[in-house]
N, C-alpha and C positions, 0 to 999 in steps of 0.2 A: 403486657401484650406479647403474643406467642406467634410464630407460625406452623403451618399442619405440621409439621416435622420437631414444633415444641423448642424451636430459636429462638430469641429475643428480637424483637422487634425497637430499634432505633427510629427517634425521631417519629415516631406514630404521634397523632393527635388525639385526644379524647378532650371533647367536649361537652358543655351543660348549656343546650340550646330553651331559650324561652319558648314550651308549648304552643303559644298563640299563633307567633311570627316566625320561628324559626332564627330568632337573632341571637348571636353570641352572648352567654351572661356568665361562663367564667370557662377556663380553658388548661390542658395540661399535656408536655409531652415528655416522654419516653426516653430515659437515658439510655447508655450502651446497656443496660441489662432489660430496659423493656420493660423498666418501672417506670410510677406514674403516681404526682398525687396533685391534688387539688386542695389547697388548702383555702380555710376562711368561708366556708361559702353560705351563702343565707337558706335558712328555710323556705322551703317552697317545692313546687313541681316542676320536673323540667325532662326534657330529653337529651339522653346520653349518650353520645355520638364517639363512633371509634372507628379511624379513618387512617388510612397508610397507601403509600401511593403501588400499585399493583394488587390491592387488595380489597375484597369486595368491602362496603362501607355497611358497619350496623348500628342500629340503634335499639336503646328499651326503654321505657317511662319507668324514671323511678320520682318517690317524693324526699328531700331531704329534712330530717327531723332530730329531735335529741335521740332517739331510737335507733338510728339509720346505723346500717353498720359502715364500718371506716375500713374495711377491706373488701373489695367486690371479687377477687378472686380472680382468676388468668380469664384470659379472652384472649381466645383462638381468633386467627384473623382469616378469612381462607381465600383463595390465591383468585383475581380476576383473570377470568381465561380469557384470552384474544379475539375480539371482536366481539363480546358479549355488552348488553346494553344495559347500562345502568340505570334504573327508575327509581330515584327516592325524592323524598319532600324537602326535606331539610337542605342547610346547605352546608357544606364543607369547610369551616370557616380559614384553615392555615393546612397549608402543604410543603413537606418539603421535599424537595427532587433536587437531588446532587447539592450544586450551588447556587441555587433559586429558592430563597422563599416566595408561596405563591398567597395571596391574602384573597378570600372570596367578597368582595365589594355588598352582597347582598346580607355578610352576615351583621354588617358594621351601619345600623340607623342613621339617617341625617334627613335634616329637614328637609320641606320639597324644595326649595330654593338653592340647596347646596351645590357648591362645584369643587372640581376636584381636590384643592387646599383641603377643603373641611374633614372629607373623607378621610384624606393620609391623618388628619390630625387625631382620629378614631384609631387607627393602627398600630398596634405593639411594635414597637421597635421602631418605627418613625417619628422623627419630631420635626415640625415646623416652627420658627421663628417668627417675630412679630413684623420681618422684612420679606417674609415670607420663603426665605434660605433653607432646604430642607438639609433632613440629615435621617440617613439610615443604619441601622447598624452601629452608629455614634460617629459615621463617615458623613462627608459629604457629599448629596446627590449631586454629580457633574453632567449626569443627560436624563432628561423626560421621553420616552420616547411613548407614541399613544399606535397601537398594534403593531410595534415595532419599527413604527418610520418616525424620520423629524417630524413635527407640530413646528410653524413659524420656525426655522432654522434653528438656531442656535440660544434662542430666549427659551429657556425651557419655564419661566412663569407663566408665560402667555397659555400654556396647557394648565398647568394648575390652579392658577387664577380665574380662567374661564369658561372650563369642559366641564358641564355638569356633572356630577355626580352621582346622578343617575342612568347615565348613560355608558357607567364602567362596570363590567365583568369580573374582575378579576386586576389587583394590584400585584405587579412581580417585580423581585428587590433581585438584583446579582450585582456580580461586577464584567463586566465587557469589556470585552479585549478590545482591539483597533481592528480599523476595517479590514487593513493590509494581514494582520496578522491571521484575522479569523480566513481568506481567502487562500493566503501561502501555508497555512498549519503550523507556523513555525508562532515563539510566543516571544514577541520583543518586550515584555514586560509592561506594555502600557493598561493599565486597569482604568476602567473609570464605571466608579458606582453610579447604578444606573435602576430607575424606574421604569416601568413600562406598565404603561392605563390599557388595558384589554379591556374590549369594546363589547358587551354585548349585543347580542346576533340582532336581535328586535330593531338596535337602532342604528341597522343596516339595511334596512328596507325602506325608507324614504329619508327626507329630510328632517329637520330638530332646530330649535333654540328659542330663545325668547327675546320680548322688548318691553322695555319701561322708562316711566317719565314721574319726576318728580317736581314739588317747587316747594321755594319756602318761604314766608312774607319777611316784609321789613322786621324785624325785632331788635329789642333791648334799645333804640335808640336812632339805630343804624340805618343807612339809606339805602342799604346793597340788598336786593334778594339775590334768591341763592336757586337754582334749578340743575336737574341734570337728565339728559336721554341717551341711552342705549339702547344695544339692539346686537343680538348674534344668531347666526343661522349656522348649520353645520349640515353635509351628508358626505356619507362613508358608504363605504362597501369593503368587498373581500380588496378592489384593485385599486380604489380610488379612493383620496380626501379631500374633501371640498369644503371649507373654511371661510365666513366673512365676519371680520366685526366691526360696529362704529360707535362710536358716542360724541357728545356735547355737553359740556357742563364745565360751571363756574367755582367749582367745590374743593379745586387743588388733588383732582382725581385724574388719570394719565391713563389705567386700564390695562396698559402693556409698558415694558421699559422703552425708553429709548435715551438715545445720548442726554446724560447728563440729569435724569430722572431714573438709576439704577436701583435706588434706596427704596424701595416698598419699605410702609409702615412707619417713616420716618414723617417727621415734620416738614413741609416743602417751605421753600423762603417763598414769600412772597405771594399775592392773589395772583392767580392764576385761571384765564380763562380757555378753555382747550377744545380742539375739535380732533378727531381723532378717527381712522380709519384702516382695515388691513385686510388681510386677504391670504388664503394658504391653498395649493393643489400642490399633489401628490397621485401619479400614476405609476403602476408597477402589471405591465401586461402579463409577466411571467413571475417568476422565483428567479429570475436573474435579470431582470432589466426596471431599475425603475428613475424616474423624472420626478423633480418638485419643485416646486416655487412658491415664494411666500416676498409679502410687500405689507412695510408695516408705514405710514408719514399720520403726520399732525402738524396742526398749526395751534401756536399757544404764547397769549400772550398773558405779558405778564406786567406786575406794576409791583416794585422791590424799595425801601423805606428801611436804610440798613443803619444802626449805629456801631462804632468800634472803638475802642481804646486798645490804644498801641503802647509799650513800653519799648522804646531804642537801646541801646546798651554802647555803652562808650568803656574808654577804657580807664577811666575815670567818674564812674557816672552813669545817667542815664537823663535820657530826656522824652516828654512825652506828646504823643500827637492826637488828640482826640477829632471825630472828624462823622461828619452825618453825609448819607450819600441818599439822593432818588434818582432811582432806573427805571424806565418803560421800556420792553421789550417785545420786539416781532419774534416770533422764532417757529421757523416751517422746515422740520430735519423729514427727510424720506430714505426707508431704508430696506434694501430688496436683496431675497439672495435665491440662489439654485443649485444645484445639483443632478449630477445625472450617475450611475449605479449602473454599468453596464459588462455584462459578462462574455466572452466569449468562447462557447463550451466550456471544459474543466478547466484551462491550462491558461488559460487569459483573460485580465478583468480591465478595464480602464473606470476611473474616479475620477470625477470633474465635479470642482466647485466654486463659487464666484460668491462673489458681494458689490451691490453698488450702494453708495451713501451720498444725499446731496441735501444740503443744507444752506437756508438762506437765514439770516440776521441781521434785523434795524433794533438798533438800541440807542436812545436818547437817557442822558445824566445830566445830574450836579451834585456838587459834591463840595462840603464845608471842611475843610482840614485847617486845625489850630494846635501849634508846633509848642511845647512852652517847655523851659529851663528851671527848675527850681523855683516852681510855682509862677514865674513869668513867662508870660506870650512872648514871644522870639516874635513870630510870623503867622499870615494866615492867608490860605490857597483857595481863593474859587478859583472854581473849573465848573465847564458845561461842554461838553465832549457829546459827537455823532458821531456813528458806525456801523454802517455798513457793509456787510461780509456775505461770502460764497465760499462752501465748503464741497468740494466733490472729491468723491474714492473711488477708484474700481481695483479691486484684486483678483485674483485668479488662482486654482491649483490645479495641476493635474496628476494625475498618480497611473503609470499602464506598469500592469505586471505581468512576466512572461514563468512560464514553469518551465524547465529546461531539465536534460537527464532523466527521468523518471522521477521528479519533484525533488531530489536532492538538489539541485544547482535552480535559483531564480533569480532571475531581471528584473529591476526593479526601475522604472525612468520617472522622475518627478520634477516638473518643470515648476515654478509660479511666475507674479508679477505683478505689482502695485504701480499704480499710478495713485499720485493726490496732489489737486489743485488749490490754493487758494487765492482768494483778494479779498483785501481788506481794505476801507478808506474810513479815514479819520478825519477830524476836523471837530478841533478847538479850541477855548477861547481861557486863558489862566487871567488872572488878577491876584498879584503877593502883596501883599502889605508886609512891610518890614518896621518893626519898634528899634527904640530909641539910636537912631532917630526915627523916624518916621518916615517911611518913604515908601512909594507904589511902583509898578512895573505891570504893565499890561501887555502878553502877546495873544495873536490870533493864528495859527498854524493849522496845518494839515500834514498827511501822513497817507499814502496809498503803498501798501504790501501786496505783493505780487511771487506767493510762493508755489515751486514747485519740486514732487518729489518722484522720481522714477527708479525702480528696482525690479530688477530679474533676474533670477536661477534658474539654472539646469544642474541636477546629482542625478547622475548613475549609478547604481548598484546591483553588488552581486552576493549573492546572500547564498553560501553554498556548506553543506553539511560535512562537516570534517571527521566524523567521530559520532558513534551511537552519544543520542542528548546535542550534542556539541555541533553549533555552529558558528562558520566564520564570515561575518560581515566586510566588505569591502567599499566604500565609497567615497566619492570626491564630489564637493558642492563649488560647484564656479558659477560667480557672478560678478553682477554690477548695481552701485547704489548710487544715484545721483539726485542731490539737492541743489537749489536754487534761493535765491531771496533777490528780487527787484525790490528797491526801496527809491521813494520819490518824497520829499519832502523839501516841503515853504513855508512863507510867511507871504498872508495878502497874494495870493494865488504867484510870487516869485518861488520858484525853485532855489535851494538849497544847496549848492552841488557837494560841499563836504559835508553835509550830512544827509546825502542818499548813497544810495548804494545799488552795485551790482556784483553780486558774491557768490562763488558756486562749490560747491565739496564736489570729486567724482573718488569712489572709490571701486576697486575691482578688488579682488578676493578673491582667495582659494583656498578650501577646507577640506582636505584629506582629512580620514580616519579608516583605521579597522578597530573592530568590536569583535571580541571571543563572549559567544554567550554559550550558556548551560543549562537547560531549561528541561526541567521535571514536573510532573501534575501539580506538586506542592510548592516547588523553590524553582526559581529563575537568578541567575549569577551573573553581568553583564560588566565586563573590563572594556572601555573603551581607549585605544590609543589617537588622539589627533593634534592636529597640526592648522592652526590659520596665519596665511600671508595674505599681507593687504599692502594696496598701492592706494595712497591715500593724499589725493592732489587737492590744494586749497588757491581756488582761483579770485584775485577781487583785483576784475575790471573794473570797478566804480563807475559813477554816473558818467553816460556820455562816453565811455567808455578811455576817461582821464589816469586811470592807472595804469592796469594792464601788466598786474605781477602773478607768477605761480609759485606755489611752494611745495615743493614733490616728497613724499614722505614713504618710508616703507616699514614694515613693521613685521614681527614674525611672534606668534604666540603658541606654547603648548599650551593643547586643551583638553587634556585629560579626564575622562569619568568613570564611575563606580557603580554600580548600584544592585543592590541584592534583596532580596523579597521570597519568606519563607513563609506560607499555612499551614504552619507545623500543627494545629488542630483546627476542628471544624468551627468555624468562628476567631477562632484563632492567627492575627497574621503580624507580623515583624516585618520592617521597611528600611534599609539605610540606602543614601543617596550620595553622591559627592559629584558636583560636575565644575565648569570653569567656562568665566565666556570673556568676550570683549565687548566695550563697548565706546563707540566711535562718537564723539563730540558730533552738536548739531551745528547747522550753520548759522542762527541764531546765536549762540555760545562762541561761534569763533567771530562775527562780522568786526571787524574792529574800529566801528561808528557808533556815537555816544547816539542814546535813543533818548529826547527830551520830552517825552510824552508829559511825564509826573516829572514836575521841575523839582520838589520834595526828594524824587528817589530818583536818580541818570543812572541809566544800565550800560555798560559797555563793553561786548565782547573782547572776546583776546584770541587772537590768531595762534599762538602758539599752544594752545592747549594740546595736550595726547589723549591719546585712549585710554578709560579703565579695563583696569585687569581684576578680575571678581573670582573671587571663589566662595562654594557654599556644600556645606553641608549638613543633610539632617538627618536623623531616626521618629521615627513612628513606629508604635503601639497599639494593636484595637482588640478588644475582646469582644465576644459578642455571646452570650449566651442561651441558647434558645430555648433552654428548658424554664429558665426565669425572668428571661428578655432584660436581664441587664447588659449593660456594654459600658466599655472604657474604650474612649479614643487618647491617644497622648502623643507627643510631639515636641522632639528638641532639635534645637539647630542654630547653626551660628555661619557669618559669610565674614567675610575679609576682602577688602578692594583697594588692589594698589594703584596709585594716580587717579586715587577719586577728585572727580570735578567740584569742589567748594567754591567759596569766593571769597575777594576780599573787599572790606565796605571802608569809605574813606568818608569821612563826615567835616564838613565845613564850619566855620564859625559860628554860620546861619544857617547852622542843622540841616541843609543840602548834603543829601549822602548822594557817592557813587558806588556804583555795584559794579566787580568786574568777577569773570569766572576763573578759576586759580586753580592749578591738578595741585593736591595736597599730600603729602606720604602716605597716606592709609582712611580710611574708615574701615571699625568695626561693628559687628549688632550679634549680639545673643540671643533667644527668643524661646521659652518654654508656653504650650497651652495640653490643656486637660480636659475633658468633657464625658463627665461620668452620669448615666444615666439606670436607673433601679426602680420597681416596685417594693413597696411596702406593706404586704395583705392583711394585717394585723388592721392596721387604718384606711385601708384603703385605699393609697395615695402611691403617687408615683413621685420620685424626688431627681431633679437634673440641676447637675451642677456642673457649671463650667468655670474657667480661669486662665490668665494668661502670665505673663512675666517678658516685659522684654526692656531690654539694655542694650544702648546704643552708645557710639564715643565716635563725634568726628571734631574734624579743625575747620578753623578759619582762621580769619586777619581781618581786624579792627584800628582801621588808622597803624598800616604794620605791624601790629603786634597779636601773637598767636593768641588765638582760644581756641582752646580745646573744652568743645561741649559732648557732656556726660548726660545723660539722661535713662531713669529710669522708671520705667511705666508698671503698674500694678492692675489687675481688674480681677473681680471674682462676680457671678452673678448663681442666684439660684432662685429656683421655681418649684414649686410644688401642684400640684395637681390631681383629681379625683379620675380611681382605675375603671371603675362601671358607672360608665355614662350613659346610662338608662334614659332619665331626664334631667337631670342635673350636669354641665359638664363645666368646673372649677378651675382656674389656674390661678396662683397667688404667688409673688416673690418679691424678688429688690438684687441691685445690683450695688458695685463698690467701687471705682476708679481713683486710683491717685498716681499722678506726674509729678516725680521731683527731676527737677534738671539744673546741672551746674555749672559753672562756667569759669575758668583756669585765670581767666582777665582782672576778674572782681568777682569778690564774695556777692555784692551786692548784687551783681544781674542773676545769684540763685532766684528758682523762681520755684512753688511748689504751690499744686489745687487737687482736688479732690471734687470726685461727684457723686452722688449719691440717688439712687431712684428707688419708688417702690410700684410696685402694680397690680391690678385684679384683674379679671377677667371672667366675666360669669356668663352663662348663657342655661336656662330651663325653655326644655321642648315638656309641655304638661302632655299632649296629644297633637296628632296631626293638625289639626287646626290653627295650635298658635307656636310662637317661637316668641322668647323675651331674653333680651340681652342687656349687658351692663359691662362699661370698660373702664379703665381711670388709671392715671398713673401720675406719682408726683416725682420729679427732677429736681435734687437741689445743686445746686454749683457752689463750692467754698473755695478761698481761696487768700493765700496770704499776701497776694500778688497784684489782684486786682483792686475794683474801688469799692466793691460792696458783694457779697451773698445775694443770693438770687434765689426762688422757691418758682416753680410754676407748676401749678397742677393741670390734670388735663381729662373732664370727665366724659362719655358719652353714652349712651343708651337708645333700645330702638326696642320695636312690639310689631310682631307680623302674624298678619289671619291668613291664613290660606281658605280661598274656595272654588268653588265651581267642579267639576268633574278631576277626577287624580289630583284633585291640589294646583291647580294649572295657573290659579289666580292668588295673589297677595298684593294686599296692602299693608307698610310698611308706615309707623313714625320713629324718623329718626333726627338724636339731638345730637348736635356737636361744642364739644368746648362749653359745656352750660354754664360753666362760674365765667365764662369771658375771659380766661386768664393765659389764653393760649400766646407762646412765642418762640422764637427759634435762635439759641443760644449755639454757641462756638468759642473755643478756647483751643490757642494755637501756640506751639510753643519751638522756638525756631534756633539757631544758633546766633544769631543777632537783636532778637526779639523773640515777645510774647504779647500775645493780641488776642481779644474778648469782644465778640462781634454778637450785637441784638437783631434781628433780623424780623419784620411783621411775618405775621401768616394770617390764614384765615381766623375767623372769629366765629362766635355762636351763629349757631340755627338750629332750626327744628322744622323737618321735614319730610312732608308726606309724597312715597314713591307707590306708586302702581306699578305691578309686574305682571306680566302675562306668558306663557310657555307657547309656544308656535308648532307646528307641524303634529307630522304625522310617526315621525319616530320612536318606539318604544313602548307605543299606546295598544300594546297586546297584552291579554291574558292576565287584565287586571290591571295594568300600568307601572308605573316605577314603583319602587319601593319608599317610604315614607314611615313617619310616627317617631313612636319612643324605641330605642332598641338600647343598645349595650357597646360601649367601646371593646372592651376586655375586663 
C-alpha cells in the first residue's frame, strides 16, 4: 500500500469483510515498507477493504479460489481531504492513530445478549481471564473508562461485566498518562493501560437496558431452589451518564466486586444469598469541568460449613489439629465514591476525590478443633462465638495545580485524609477437654474493639524546567498518622482490667525529596533523591486509664528511587524501577496484651517492635506486534526488607501456642512471570502461555530457636483457542502449580503439593436465534503433605433462543455443577505451618432465566448488531 506520491504506507489495514454483514473474517497490516499479506484464508467471496487513517477507505469484491492470484499488486491510497464525508457500508474493523489501537465493535459478532467482556474476548490482542482480569497488549488493563469518563469509580469490571455490547462503538487500547501530567504537559512517567468503550451515537438518544428472572426446582435430592432477578438501565448522552443496577439471587452471583468478593470466576465459599444494588452519574457541562458519583452496597448472607487440617511444626516434630467450623453470616458493605474535574482557564486545574465505605457484620459460629500428638488427642476446643461489627472509611484527595512563568515553573498543592472507624463486639463461650488425665475447663468471655485510625497530608510542589527535556522536581510531604485500639474485655459481664486495653501510635513525618527527570516521546529517566523522618510516639494508657506510659521514638530513612522507561519501538517498551519505603508497625502488632480469643493460639503484641525498611526492584519486557498480534509481556524482580516484622511462636506441653510479633534481620523474595501470547494460521488457533517462578526466604522462632523458611513456588498454565469465530468460539488448556517449602528447624516440617487443572470452554452461535454453551474444568490437588489427593470436576452448560423484534427476548436453560461434585479447596503454606481447608459451595441446578432488553436506545436503522460473524 502506497501513497499519491508512491510512499509506503505503515500500519494500513487491509481486510476480508464477510459480503453479507460486513463482519471481519480475516485481516492484515502493513510493515514499515507497506507490505501486506494474509495468509491461510478459506475459499469464498468476501470484500476487500483497505483502510489507513487520513486516507479515503476502498474496497473491491474479490472471490478466493485455487486460481486467485497471491499478489494483488500496489494500491494507491488517496489522501481524505478536510472536512470531506465519508459514506461507505462496511465497517473499518482496526486503526491505527499514533499510540491508539482503535477496534470497530460492529466488525466483531456476538450474541444478542452480550456485554462488554464478551466482545473484548472477540478482539486481537485482548485477552480476558476466567476472573475476568483483562490484559492488552499482553499488559494489564488498569482503567475501563466508557467515552472517556469513570463507569462506577474505580471497579473497572462493573463496565465489562455489565455494558452491553451492543451499545459500544468503537474499542480503543493506549496507555494513559496521569491526570496531573496530561494537564501540566510535563510526563512523570506514570502509564496505565487503559481501555476506553466508545459509545455509539444511537444509544445516546434515550434510555437502554434490561431485566430477567430465573428459578430452578428442587433437584438431585436437595431442598434448596435456586432463583435469580436482575435488572439494569442505562442513559448517556454527549454530557451525561446515568447508570442503575440491581439484582437478587441465591446462586453465589455478586454482579459487581465488593470487599472481599474481588475474585470473579472463582468458586465462592459457602451459599450465599445476595441482594444487591448501585448507581453511577457523571456530568461534564464543558470540556473542562466534570462531576460524578457512583454508590455500589448489598446485603448477603451467607451460611459457610468449612473443614481444615492443620500441620504445626515444632522443633522437634510436629503436631496436628484438625477442626470442622459452621458460620452464618449478615454482611451489608456500602461503598460510594466522587469526583469532581475542574479547570480553570489554561493555567489552573483543581482534582477532588473521595471514597466512603460502611460496613455492618453479624456472624454466629462453632467450631470443633482436635489437637493430637503422634496419633493421640492431646485436647479438643469447642467454641461458639458472636460478632458483631461496624466498619466506616472516609478518604479524600485533593490535587490544585498552578502554571507559573510561562508553563516552565508549576505548583503543584496536594492535600488528603483518611479517617477509619471500627467496633467490634465478641462474645464467647470455649470448652477444652484435656486427655490423660482427663480434665475440662469451661470459660464464657467477651471482647469489644473500639479502633480508630486518622491521617492527613499536605505536599507542596514545585515542578520547574531546568534544561530543554529536563526537569526538576521539588517537594515535601508533611503529615500525621494516628491509630487508636480501645479494648474492653471479661468474663460473665466482669471486666478484665489486664487484659483490656487502651493503646494509641501518633506518628508525624516528613518526606523531602527532589526528582531530575528527562522525559523524551520515547524514553523518560527519573533519579529521585529523598529523605523520611518520623516521630513515632507509642502511647498505652491501659484500661481506666492504669498505666499511662509513652515511648517516643524517632527514626530517619533515605528513600531513594530509579526508574527508567524506553519505546524504543512501536510496540516495543523496556521498564526498570528501583524505589525504597518504610513501613511503621500497627498498633495491633505493638499492644503488649495477650489476646485470648483462641485459647489453641494467644497472640501478643510487642511494643518494641521498629519499622521495616524495604527495598525493591524490577524490570519489565512487552512486545507487542501488530502486524501478527503476538505480544511477550515479562517481568523480573526481587525486594529485600530489613527489620521485617515475623514472629516468634512458643508452644506449650498442651500444644497452647503463643504468637508474638519479632523484627527479624531480613526477608527476601525473587519473582520471575512471563506471558506470551501468538497466532497460529496454519491451524487456526491462537496459543497463550503464561508462568511464574517465585522464591521467597524469611525467619522465625520456634520455642527460640531460628527457622528460616525457604520456599519455592512454580506455575505454568496454557490455553489454546480457535482464531475465526464465525460460530464456533473454542478455548481449551490446563494449568501446573508446585510449592516446595523448607525449613532450617527440621527436615521433617519440609512440605511440597502440587495442582493440577484442565479446562474447556465451548460456545456455538449457529444463527441469531440460538447461542449453546459448555464449560467444565477438573482441579486435581496432590500432595505429600496432606491426608489424601483430591479430584473435583466442575461441569456446566446453558441453550438460549432469542425472539421477538432485534432479539430483544431470550430464554435461557442453565445447568450448574451437574456431576454434584462441586467444592472449594485451599492449601496454605506458612513458616510455622501448612493447612488444607474444604469449604462447601453451591451445588447442582438447572435453570430456566427469561431475559428481556428495555428501552428505547439503539433501536434505529435496523437495531444492534447480532448473528454469526468472525473474531479475527
Amino acid at each position: 500500500m502506497i501513497d499519491e506520491q508512491g510512499a509506503p504506507l505503515s500500519y494500513a489495514t487491509v481486510a476480508l469483510l464477510n459480503p453479507s454483514d460486513s463482519t471481519l473474517m480475516f485481516f492484515g497490516i502493513t510493515n514499515t515498507t507497506g507490505v501486506y499479506q494474509i495468509k491461510n484464508v478459506k475459499k469464498g467471496n468476501y470484500v476487500m477493504q483497505f483502510s489507513y487513517v487520513g486516507a479515503k477507505t476502498s474496497t473491491k469484491n474479490i472471490t478466493v479460489s485455487d486460481d486467485s492470484p497471491l499478489n494483488y499488486g500496489d494500491k494507491v491510497m488517496q489522501s481524505q481531504m478536510l472536512g470531506e464525508v465519508k459514506v461507505i457500508a462496511e465497517y473499518i474493523p482496526i486503526t491505527f492513530n499514533k499510540d491508539t489501537i482503535e477496534y470497530n465493535a460492529k466488525a466483531f459478532a456476538v450474541k444478542p445478549d452480550a456485554v462488554a467482556e464478551d466482545l473484548l474476548k472477540k478482539i486481537p490482542g485482548v485477552e480476558v481471564d476466567e476472573s475476568g482480569n483483562v490484559k492488552a497488549q499482553g499488559e494489564d488493563v488498569t482503567k475501563v473508562l466508557v467515552d472517556g469518563k469513570e463507569f462506577f469509580g474505580k471497579d473497572l469490571k462493573v463496565a465489562t461485566k455489565n455494558l452491553p455490547a451492543n451499545a459500544i462503538d468503537k474499542v480503543q487500547v493506549y496507555d494513559k498518562k496521569s491526570e496531573d501530567a496530561e494537564f501540566m504537559g510535563t510526563d512523570d512517567g506514570v502509564r496505565d493501560r487503559t481501555i476506553n468503550l466508545v459509545l455509539n451515537e444511537k444509544y445516546k438518544k434515550g434510555y437502554f437496558g434490561n431485566v430477567e428472572a430465573g428459578g430452578s426446582p428442587k433437584t438431585g435430592g436437595s431442598s434448596q431452589e435456586y432463583f435469580k432477578t436482575e435488572g439494569k438501565i442505562y442513559r448517556f448522552s454527549s454530557k451525561s451518564q446515568i447508570a442503575a443496577l440491581g439484582m437478587y439471587n441465591n446462586i453465589n452471583e455478586f454482579g459487581y466486586s465488593s470487599k472481599g468478593h474481588e475474585e470473579w470466576g472463582k468458586t465462592i465459599d459457602g451459599l450465599n444469598k445476595t441482594v444487591a444494588g448501585g448507581f453511577n452519574m457523571s456530568y461534564n457541562p464543558t470540556s473542562k469541568k466534570r462531576y460524578f458519583l457512583s454508590y455500589l452496597g448489598s446485603s448477603i448472607k451467607k451460611d459457610i460449613l468449612r473443614e481444615s487440617f492443620k500441620k504445626n511444626f515444632l522443633a522437634n516434630g510436629s503436631y496436628i489439629q484438625d477442626s470442622e467450623r459452621d458460620e452464618n453470616e449478615d454482611e451489608i458493605p456500602h461503598i460510594a465514591n466522587f469526583g469532581v474535574r475542574h479547570q480553570f482557564g489554561t493555567n489552573s486545574k483543581l482534582t477532588l476525590d473521595g471514597d466512603f465505605d460502611l460496613s455492618s457484620t453479624n456472624n454466629m459460629s462453632n467450631s470443633l478443633t482436635n489437637t493430637s500428638f503422634e496419633d493421640t488427642t492431646v485436647n479438643i476446643l469447642e467454641n461458639n462465638t458472636l460478632t458483631n461489627s461496624k466498619l466506616s472509611n472516609a478518604s479524600a484527595k485533593a490535587v490544585y495545580i498552578q502554571k507559573l512563568k510561562e508553563k516552565k515553573t508549576q505548583l503543584k498543592l496536594n492535600t488528603a485524609f483518611m479517617y477509619d472507624k471500627g467496633l467490634s463486639e465478641l462474645d464467647w463461650e470455649n470448652l477444652t477437654t484435656f486427655m490423660n488425665p482427663t480434665s475440662f475447663e469451661f470459660v464464657e468471655q467477651f471482647q469489644d474493639n473500639n479502633t480508630e485510625k486518622l491521617n492527613y497530608s499536605f505536599s507542596p510542589t514545585i515542578v520547574q524546567e531546568i534544561a530543554p527535556l529536563w526537569t526538576l522536581t521539588a517537594e515535601v510531604n508533611l503529615g500525621s498518622d494516628n491509630e487508636s485500639l480501645q479494648r474492653t474485655f471479661g468474663s460473665m459481664e466482669v471486666i478484665n482490667d489486664t487484659l483490656s486495653a487502651d493503646f494509641k501510635t501518633k506518628r508525624n513525618f516528613m518526606q523531602p525529596a527532589i526528582t531530575f527527570q528527562k522525559g523524551t516521546e520515547k524514553a523518560q529517566l527519573k533519579i529521585t533523591l529523598g529523605l523520611e523522618l518520623d516521630a513515632f510516639d507509642k502511647i498505652n494508657t491501659g484500661y481506666d486509664n492504669s498505666i499511662g506510659s509513652t515511648i517516643e521514638e524517632n527514626y530517619s530513612f533515605f528513600t531513594p528511587g530509579l526508574s527508567y522507561e524506553n519505546n524504543y519501538k512501536t510496540g516495543r517498551r523496556i521498564k526498570m524501577k528501583y524505589n525504597s519505603g518504610v513501613n511503621m508497625p500497627s498498633v495491633s502488632q505493638l499492644l503488649p496484651i495477650i489476646n485470648t480469643i483462641d485459647p489453641t493460639s494467644i497472640y501478643k503484641g510487642n511494643i518494641d517492635l521498629k519499622p521495616e525498611y524495604s527495598h525493591n526492584i524490577s524490570m519489565m519486557w512487552s512486545i507487542f506486534d501488530q502486524f501478527s498480534f503476538t505480544s511477550l509481556f515479562t517481568r523480573i524482580g526481587a525486594s529485600y526488607t530489613q527489620d521485617k516484622i515475623s514472629f516468634s511462636q512458643t508452644v506449650s506441653e498442651s500444644f497452647f501456642q503463643q504468637i508474638t510479633p519479632v523484627n527479624v534481620d531480613y526477608s527476601q523474595s525473587l519473582f520471575g512471570f512471563f506471558y506470551f501470547s501468538t497466532p497460529f494460521r496454519p491451524l487456526g488457533i491462537k496459543i497463550n502461555l503464561r508462568g511464574s517462578e517465585n522464591y521467597t526466604q524469611g525467619l522465625s522462632f520456634i520455642n527460640e530457636v531460628e527457622n528460616i523458611n525457604t520456599s519455592l513456588a512454580h506455575s505454568l498454565k496454557m490455553s489454546i483457542e480457535n482464531r475465526t469465530k464465525k460460530k464456533w468460539d473454542v478455548s481449551i488448556g490446563g494449568a501446573f502449580s508446585i510449592t516446595d517449602s523448607k525449613f532450617s528447624i527440621s527436615d521433617s516440617m519440609n512440605s511440597i503439593y502440587n495442582n493440577t487443572s484442565y479446562f474447556a470452554d465451548i460456545r456455538f452461535t449457529p444463527n441469531k436465534k440460538w447461542s449453546i454453551s459448555a464449560k467444565g474444568n477438573v482441579v486435581n490437588y496432590s500432595s505429600k503433605s496432606f491426608n489424601e489427593d483430591l479430584s473435583i470436576p466442575l461441569i456446566e452448560s446453558g441453550i438460549s433462543y432469542f425472539f421477538l423484534k432485534s432479539e430483544k427476548a431470550s430464554l435461557t436453560i442453565k445447568g450448574y455443577d451437574l456431576l454434584n461434585k462441586s467444592s472449594n479447596i485451599s492449601q496454605v503454606t506458612t513458616a510455622s505451618y501448612i493447612m488444607q481447608s474444604n469449604t462447601n459451595t453451591i451445588g447442582r441446578y438447572v435453570m430456566l432465566v427469561f431475559r428481556l432488553k428495555i428501552g428505547n436506545g439503539g433501536e434505529e436503522e435496523g437495531g444492534p448488531r447480532h448473528g454469526p460473524g468472525s473474531g479475527f
